[in-house]
N, C-alpha and C positions, 0 to 999 in steps of 0.2 A: 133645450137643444135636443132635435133628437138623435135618436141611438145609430152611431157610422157603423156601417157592417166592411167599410172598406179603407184603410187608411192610407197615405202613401208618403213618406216622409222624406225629403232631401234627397230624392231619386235622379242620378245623373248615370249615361250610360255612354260610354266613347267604345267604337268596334275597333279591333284588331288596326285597321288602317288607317285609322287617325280621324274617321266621323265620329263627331258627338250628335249622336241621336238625341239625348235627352240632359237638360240641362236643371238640376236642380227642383224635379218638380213636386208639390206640395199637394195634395188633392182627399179630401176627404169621401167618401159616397153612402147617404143617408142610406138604413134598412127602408127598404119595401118599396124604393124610387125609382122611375125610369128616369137615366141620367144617359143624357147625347154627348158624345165627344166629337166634335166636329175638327175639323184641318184639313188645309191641302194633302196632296199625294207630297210623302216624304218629307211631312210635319211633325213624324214620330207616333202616329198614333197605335200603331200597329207593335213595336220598341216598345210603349207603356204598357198595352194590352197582353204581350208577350211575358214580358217580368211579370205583370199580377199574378199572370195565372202558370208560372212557375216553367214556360220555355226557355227563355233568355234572363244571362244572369244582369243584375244591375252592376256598374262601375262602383256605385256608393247610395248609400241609401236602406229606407227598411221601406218593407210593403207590410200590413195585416190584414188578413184576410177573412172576418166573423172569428178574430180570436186567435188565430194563428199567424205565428210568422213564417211567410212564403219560402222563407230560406231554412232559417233551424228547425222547420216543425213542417216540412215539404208534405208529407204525404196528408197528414190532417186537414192543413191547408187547400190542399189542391181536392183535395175529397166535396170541399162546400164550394169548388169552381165546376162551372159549365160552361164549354166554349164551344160555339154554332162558328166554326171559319169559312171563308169566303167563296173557299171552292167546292164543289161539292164532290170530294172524293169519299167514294165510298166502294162498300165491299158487294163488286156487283153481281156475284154470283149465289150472295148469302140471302135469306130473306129476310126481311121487316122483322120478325119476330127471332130472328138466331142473331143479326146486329147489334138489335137492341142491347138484346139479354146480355150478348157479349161483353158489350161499354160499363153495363152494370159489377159482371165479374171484373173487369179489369182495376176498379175501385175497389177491390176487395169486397167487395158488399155481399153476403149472404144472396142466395136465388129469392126473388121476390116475385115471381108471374102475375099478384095481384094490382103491385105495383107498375109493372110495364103494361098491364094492359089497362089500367085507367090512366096512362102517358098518351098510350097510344089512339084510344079513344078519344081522349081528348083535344090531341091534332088530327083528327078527322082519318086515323090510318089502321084502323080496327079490321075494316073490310078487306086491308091488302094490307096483313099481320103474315098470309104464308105465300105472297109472290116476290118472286127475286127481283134485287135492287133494279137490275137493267130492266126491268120491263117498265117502272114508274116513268114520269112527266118529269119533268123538272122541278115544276112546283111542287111532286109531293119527294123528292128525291130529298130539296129543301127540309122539310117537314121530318125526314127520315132522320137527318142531323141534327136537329131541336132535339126529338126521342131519344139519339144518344147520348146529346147532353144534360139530359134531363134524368137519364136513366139509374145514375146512382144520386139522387136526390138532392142535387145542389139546393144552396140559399141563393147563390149570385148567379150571373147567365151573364155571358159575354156574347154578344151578338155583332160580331164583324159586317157589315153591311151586308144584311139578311135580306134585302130586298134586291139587290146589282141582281141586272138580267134578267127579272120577271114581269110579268105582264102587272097594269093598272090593279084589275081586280083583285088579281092573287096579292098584291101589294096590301090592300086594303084589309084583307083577309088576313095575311101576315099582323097588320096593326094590331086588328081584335084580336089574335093569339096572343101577342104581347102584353096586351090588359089584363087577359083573362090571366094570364101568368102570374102578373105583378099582384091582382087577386088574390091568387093563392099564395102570395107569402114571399115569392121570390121578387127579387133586388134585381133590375136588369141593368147594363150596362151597354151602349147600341153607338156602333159607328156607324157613318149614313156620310153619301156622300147627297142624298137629296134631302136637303135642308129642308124643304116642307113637313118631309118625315119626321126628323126633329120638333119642329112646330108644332106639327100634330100629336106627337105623342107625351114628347121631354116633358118634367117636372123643373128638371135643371139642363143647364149647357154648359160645358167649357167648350173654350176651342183653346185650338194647340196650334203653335208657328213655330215654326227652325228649333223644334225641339224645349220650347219653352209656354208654360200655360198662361196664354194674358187674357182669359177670363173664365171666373166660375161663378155661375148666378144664376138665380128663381129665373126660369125662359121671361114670365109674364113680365119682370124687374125688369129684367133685359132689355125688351121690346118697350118697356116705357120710356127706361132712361135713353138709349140711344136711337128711339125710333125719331123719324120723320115724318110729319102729316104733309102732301101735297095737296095744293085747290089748284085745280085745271080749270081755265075760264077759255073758254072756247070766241075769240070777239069777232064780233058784226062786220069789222072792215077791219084787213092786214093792217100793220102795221109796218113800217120799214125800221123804224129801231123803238126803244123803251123811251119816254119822255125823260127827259132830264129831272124833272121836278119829282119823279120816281126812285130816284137811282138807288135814295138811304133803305129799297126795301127790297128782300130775297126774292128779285123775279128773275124770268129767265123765259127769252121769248124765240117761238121755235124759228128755224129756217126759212120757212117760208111766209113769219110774220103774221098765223092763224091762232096762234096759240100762245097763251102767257101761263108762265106756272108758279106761283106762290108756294117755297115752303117755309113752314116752323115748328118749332117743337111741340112736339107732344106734352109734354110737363108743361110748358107754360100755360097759366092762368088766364090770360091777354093773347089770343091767339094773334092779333091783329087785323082778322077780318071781316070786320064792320068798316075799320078805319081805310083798308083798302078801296075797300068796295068804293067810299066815300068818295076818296082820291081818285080811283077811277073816273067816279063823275064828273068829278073837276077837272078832271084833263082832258074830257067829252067821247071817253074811250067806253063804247060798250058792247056789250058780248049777251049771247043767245043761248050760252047753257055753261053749267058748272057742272064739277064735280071733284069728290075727294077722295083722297086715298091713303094709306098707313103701310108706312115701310115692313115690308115684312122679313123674316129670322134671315134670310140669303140676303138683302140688302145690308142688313147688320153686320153678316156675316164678311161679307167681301171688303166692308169699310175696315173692319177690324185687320185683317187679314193681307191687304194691298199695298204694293211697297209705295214707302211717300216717294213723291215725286222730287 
């Protein structure tokens, strides 16, 4: 088993007006993992995010935090959190290098200049350590936030959707920062509302609905247990409906009777697609190209996530 750097036990939270943001939730988070917490907008994730890292109080429940508990042990606690929030307010008249420093004294942390400038270097802000916030880009305004959350030396990093509102590249660039992070020792913690992102980077995923967590698991598990493989067979001549003597198999034929789609599980052994194919023959049904394809983390996600009908 390895070593949780983050615990969250029996955590339920109802506001003043009678929402229950958070119902009971249980969540454990391995040291040294990037771990995606995915949900709709007003799923809670933000309510769970808030209690870890010591804004908002819980209803019921205990959180730990590398050791600490977020409530009786508040300042120790909150000393090993780092939280990058979604908007990017900052201090625009201070520079890079007086911010920094700043976020670090507010942790009580001793002056450390060796240490903010290998922060700083590190997300690429070395060269613009003595220009004031307002004259930065967005992307590196972004990156000015990381610095402060970084600045009195967290384990954990909470990254509220670090990427909303930046360009492709800068995105990408974002990702490798996040690596290189989880590299050096820290534990990230990343909300995303672009689920490729998750994909790309998650070890694990929960996702979170109406305030309750119905799943936590290995991304890769994930994607096996509830993916979907489609075979797209492209055929020779429309069809006006599926043949009868088809019906016992997962097809589904488009609109305009050009395309037939087969899916099945990814886990199974027997995909069924020799025997298709076969039957195809038999019902004198043929087609001019194929091809396949695998549900990816946002199809997962929306199944999971969509009210039944």
């Amino acid at each position: 088993m390895q070593d949780s750097i983050v615990t969250v036990t029996g955590l339920s939270k109802t506001y003043a007006g009678g929402l229950q943001a958070l119902k009971n939730v249980d969540l454990t988070i391995r040291r040294g993992e990037i771990f995606a917490l995915l949900g709709p907008n007003g799923a809670g994730k933000t309510t769970l995010i808030g209690i870890i890292c010591g804004i908002v109080n819980p209803s019921t429940g205990t959180v730990i935090a590398d050791g600490h508990d977020i409530i009786r042990d508040f300042r120790a606690a909150r000393s090993k959190i780092g939280l990058v929030p979604q908007e990017l307010s900052t201090d625009a008249f201070e520079t890079v290098w007086s911010t920094v420093t700043f976020s670090r004294g507010l942790f009580g942390k001793p002056a450390n200049p060796a240490h903010i400038e290998k922060v700083l270097r590190e997300l690429s802000l070395w060269e613009k350590k003595d220009s004031k916030i307002m004259t930065l880009s967005g992307g590196m305004k972004r990156r000015v936030l990381i610095a402060k959350a970084l600045s009195h030396e967290p384990t954990i990093l909470f990254l509220d959707e670090p990427t909303a509102g930046v360009d492709v590249s800068l995105r990408h660039e974002m990702w490798e920062m996040v690596r290189e992070l989880r590299t050096n020792g820290v534990t990230i913690i990343l909300t995303t509302h672009y689920i490729d992102e998750a994909q790309e980077m998650a070890d694990r995923v929960g996702v979170i609905n109406k305030g309750e967590l119905i799943v936590v698991e290995d991304k890769d598990k994930l994607m096996r247990r509830l993916g979907k493989r489609k075979l797209t067979l492209q055929l020779q001549r429309p069809l006006d409906k599926l043949p009868a003597s088809l019906s016992d198999l997962a097809l589904e034929l488009s609109a305009d009777g050009t395309v037939m789609t087969y899916t099945f599980d990814v886990q199974t052994e027997q995909t069924g697609i020799a025997s298709l194919l076969k039957r195809l023959g038999e019902a004198g049904i043929e087609f001019k190209d194929l091809h396949s394809s695998e549900s990816s983390l946002e199809d997962i996600f929306v199944s999971l996530v969509k009210e039944p009908s």
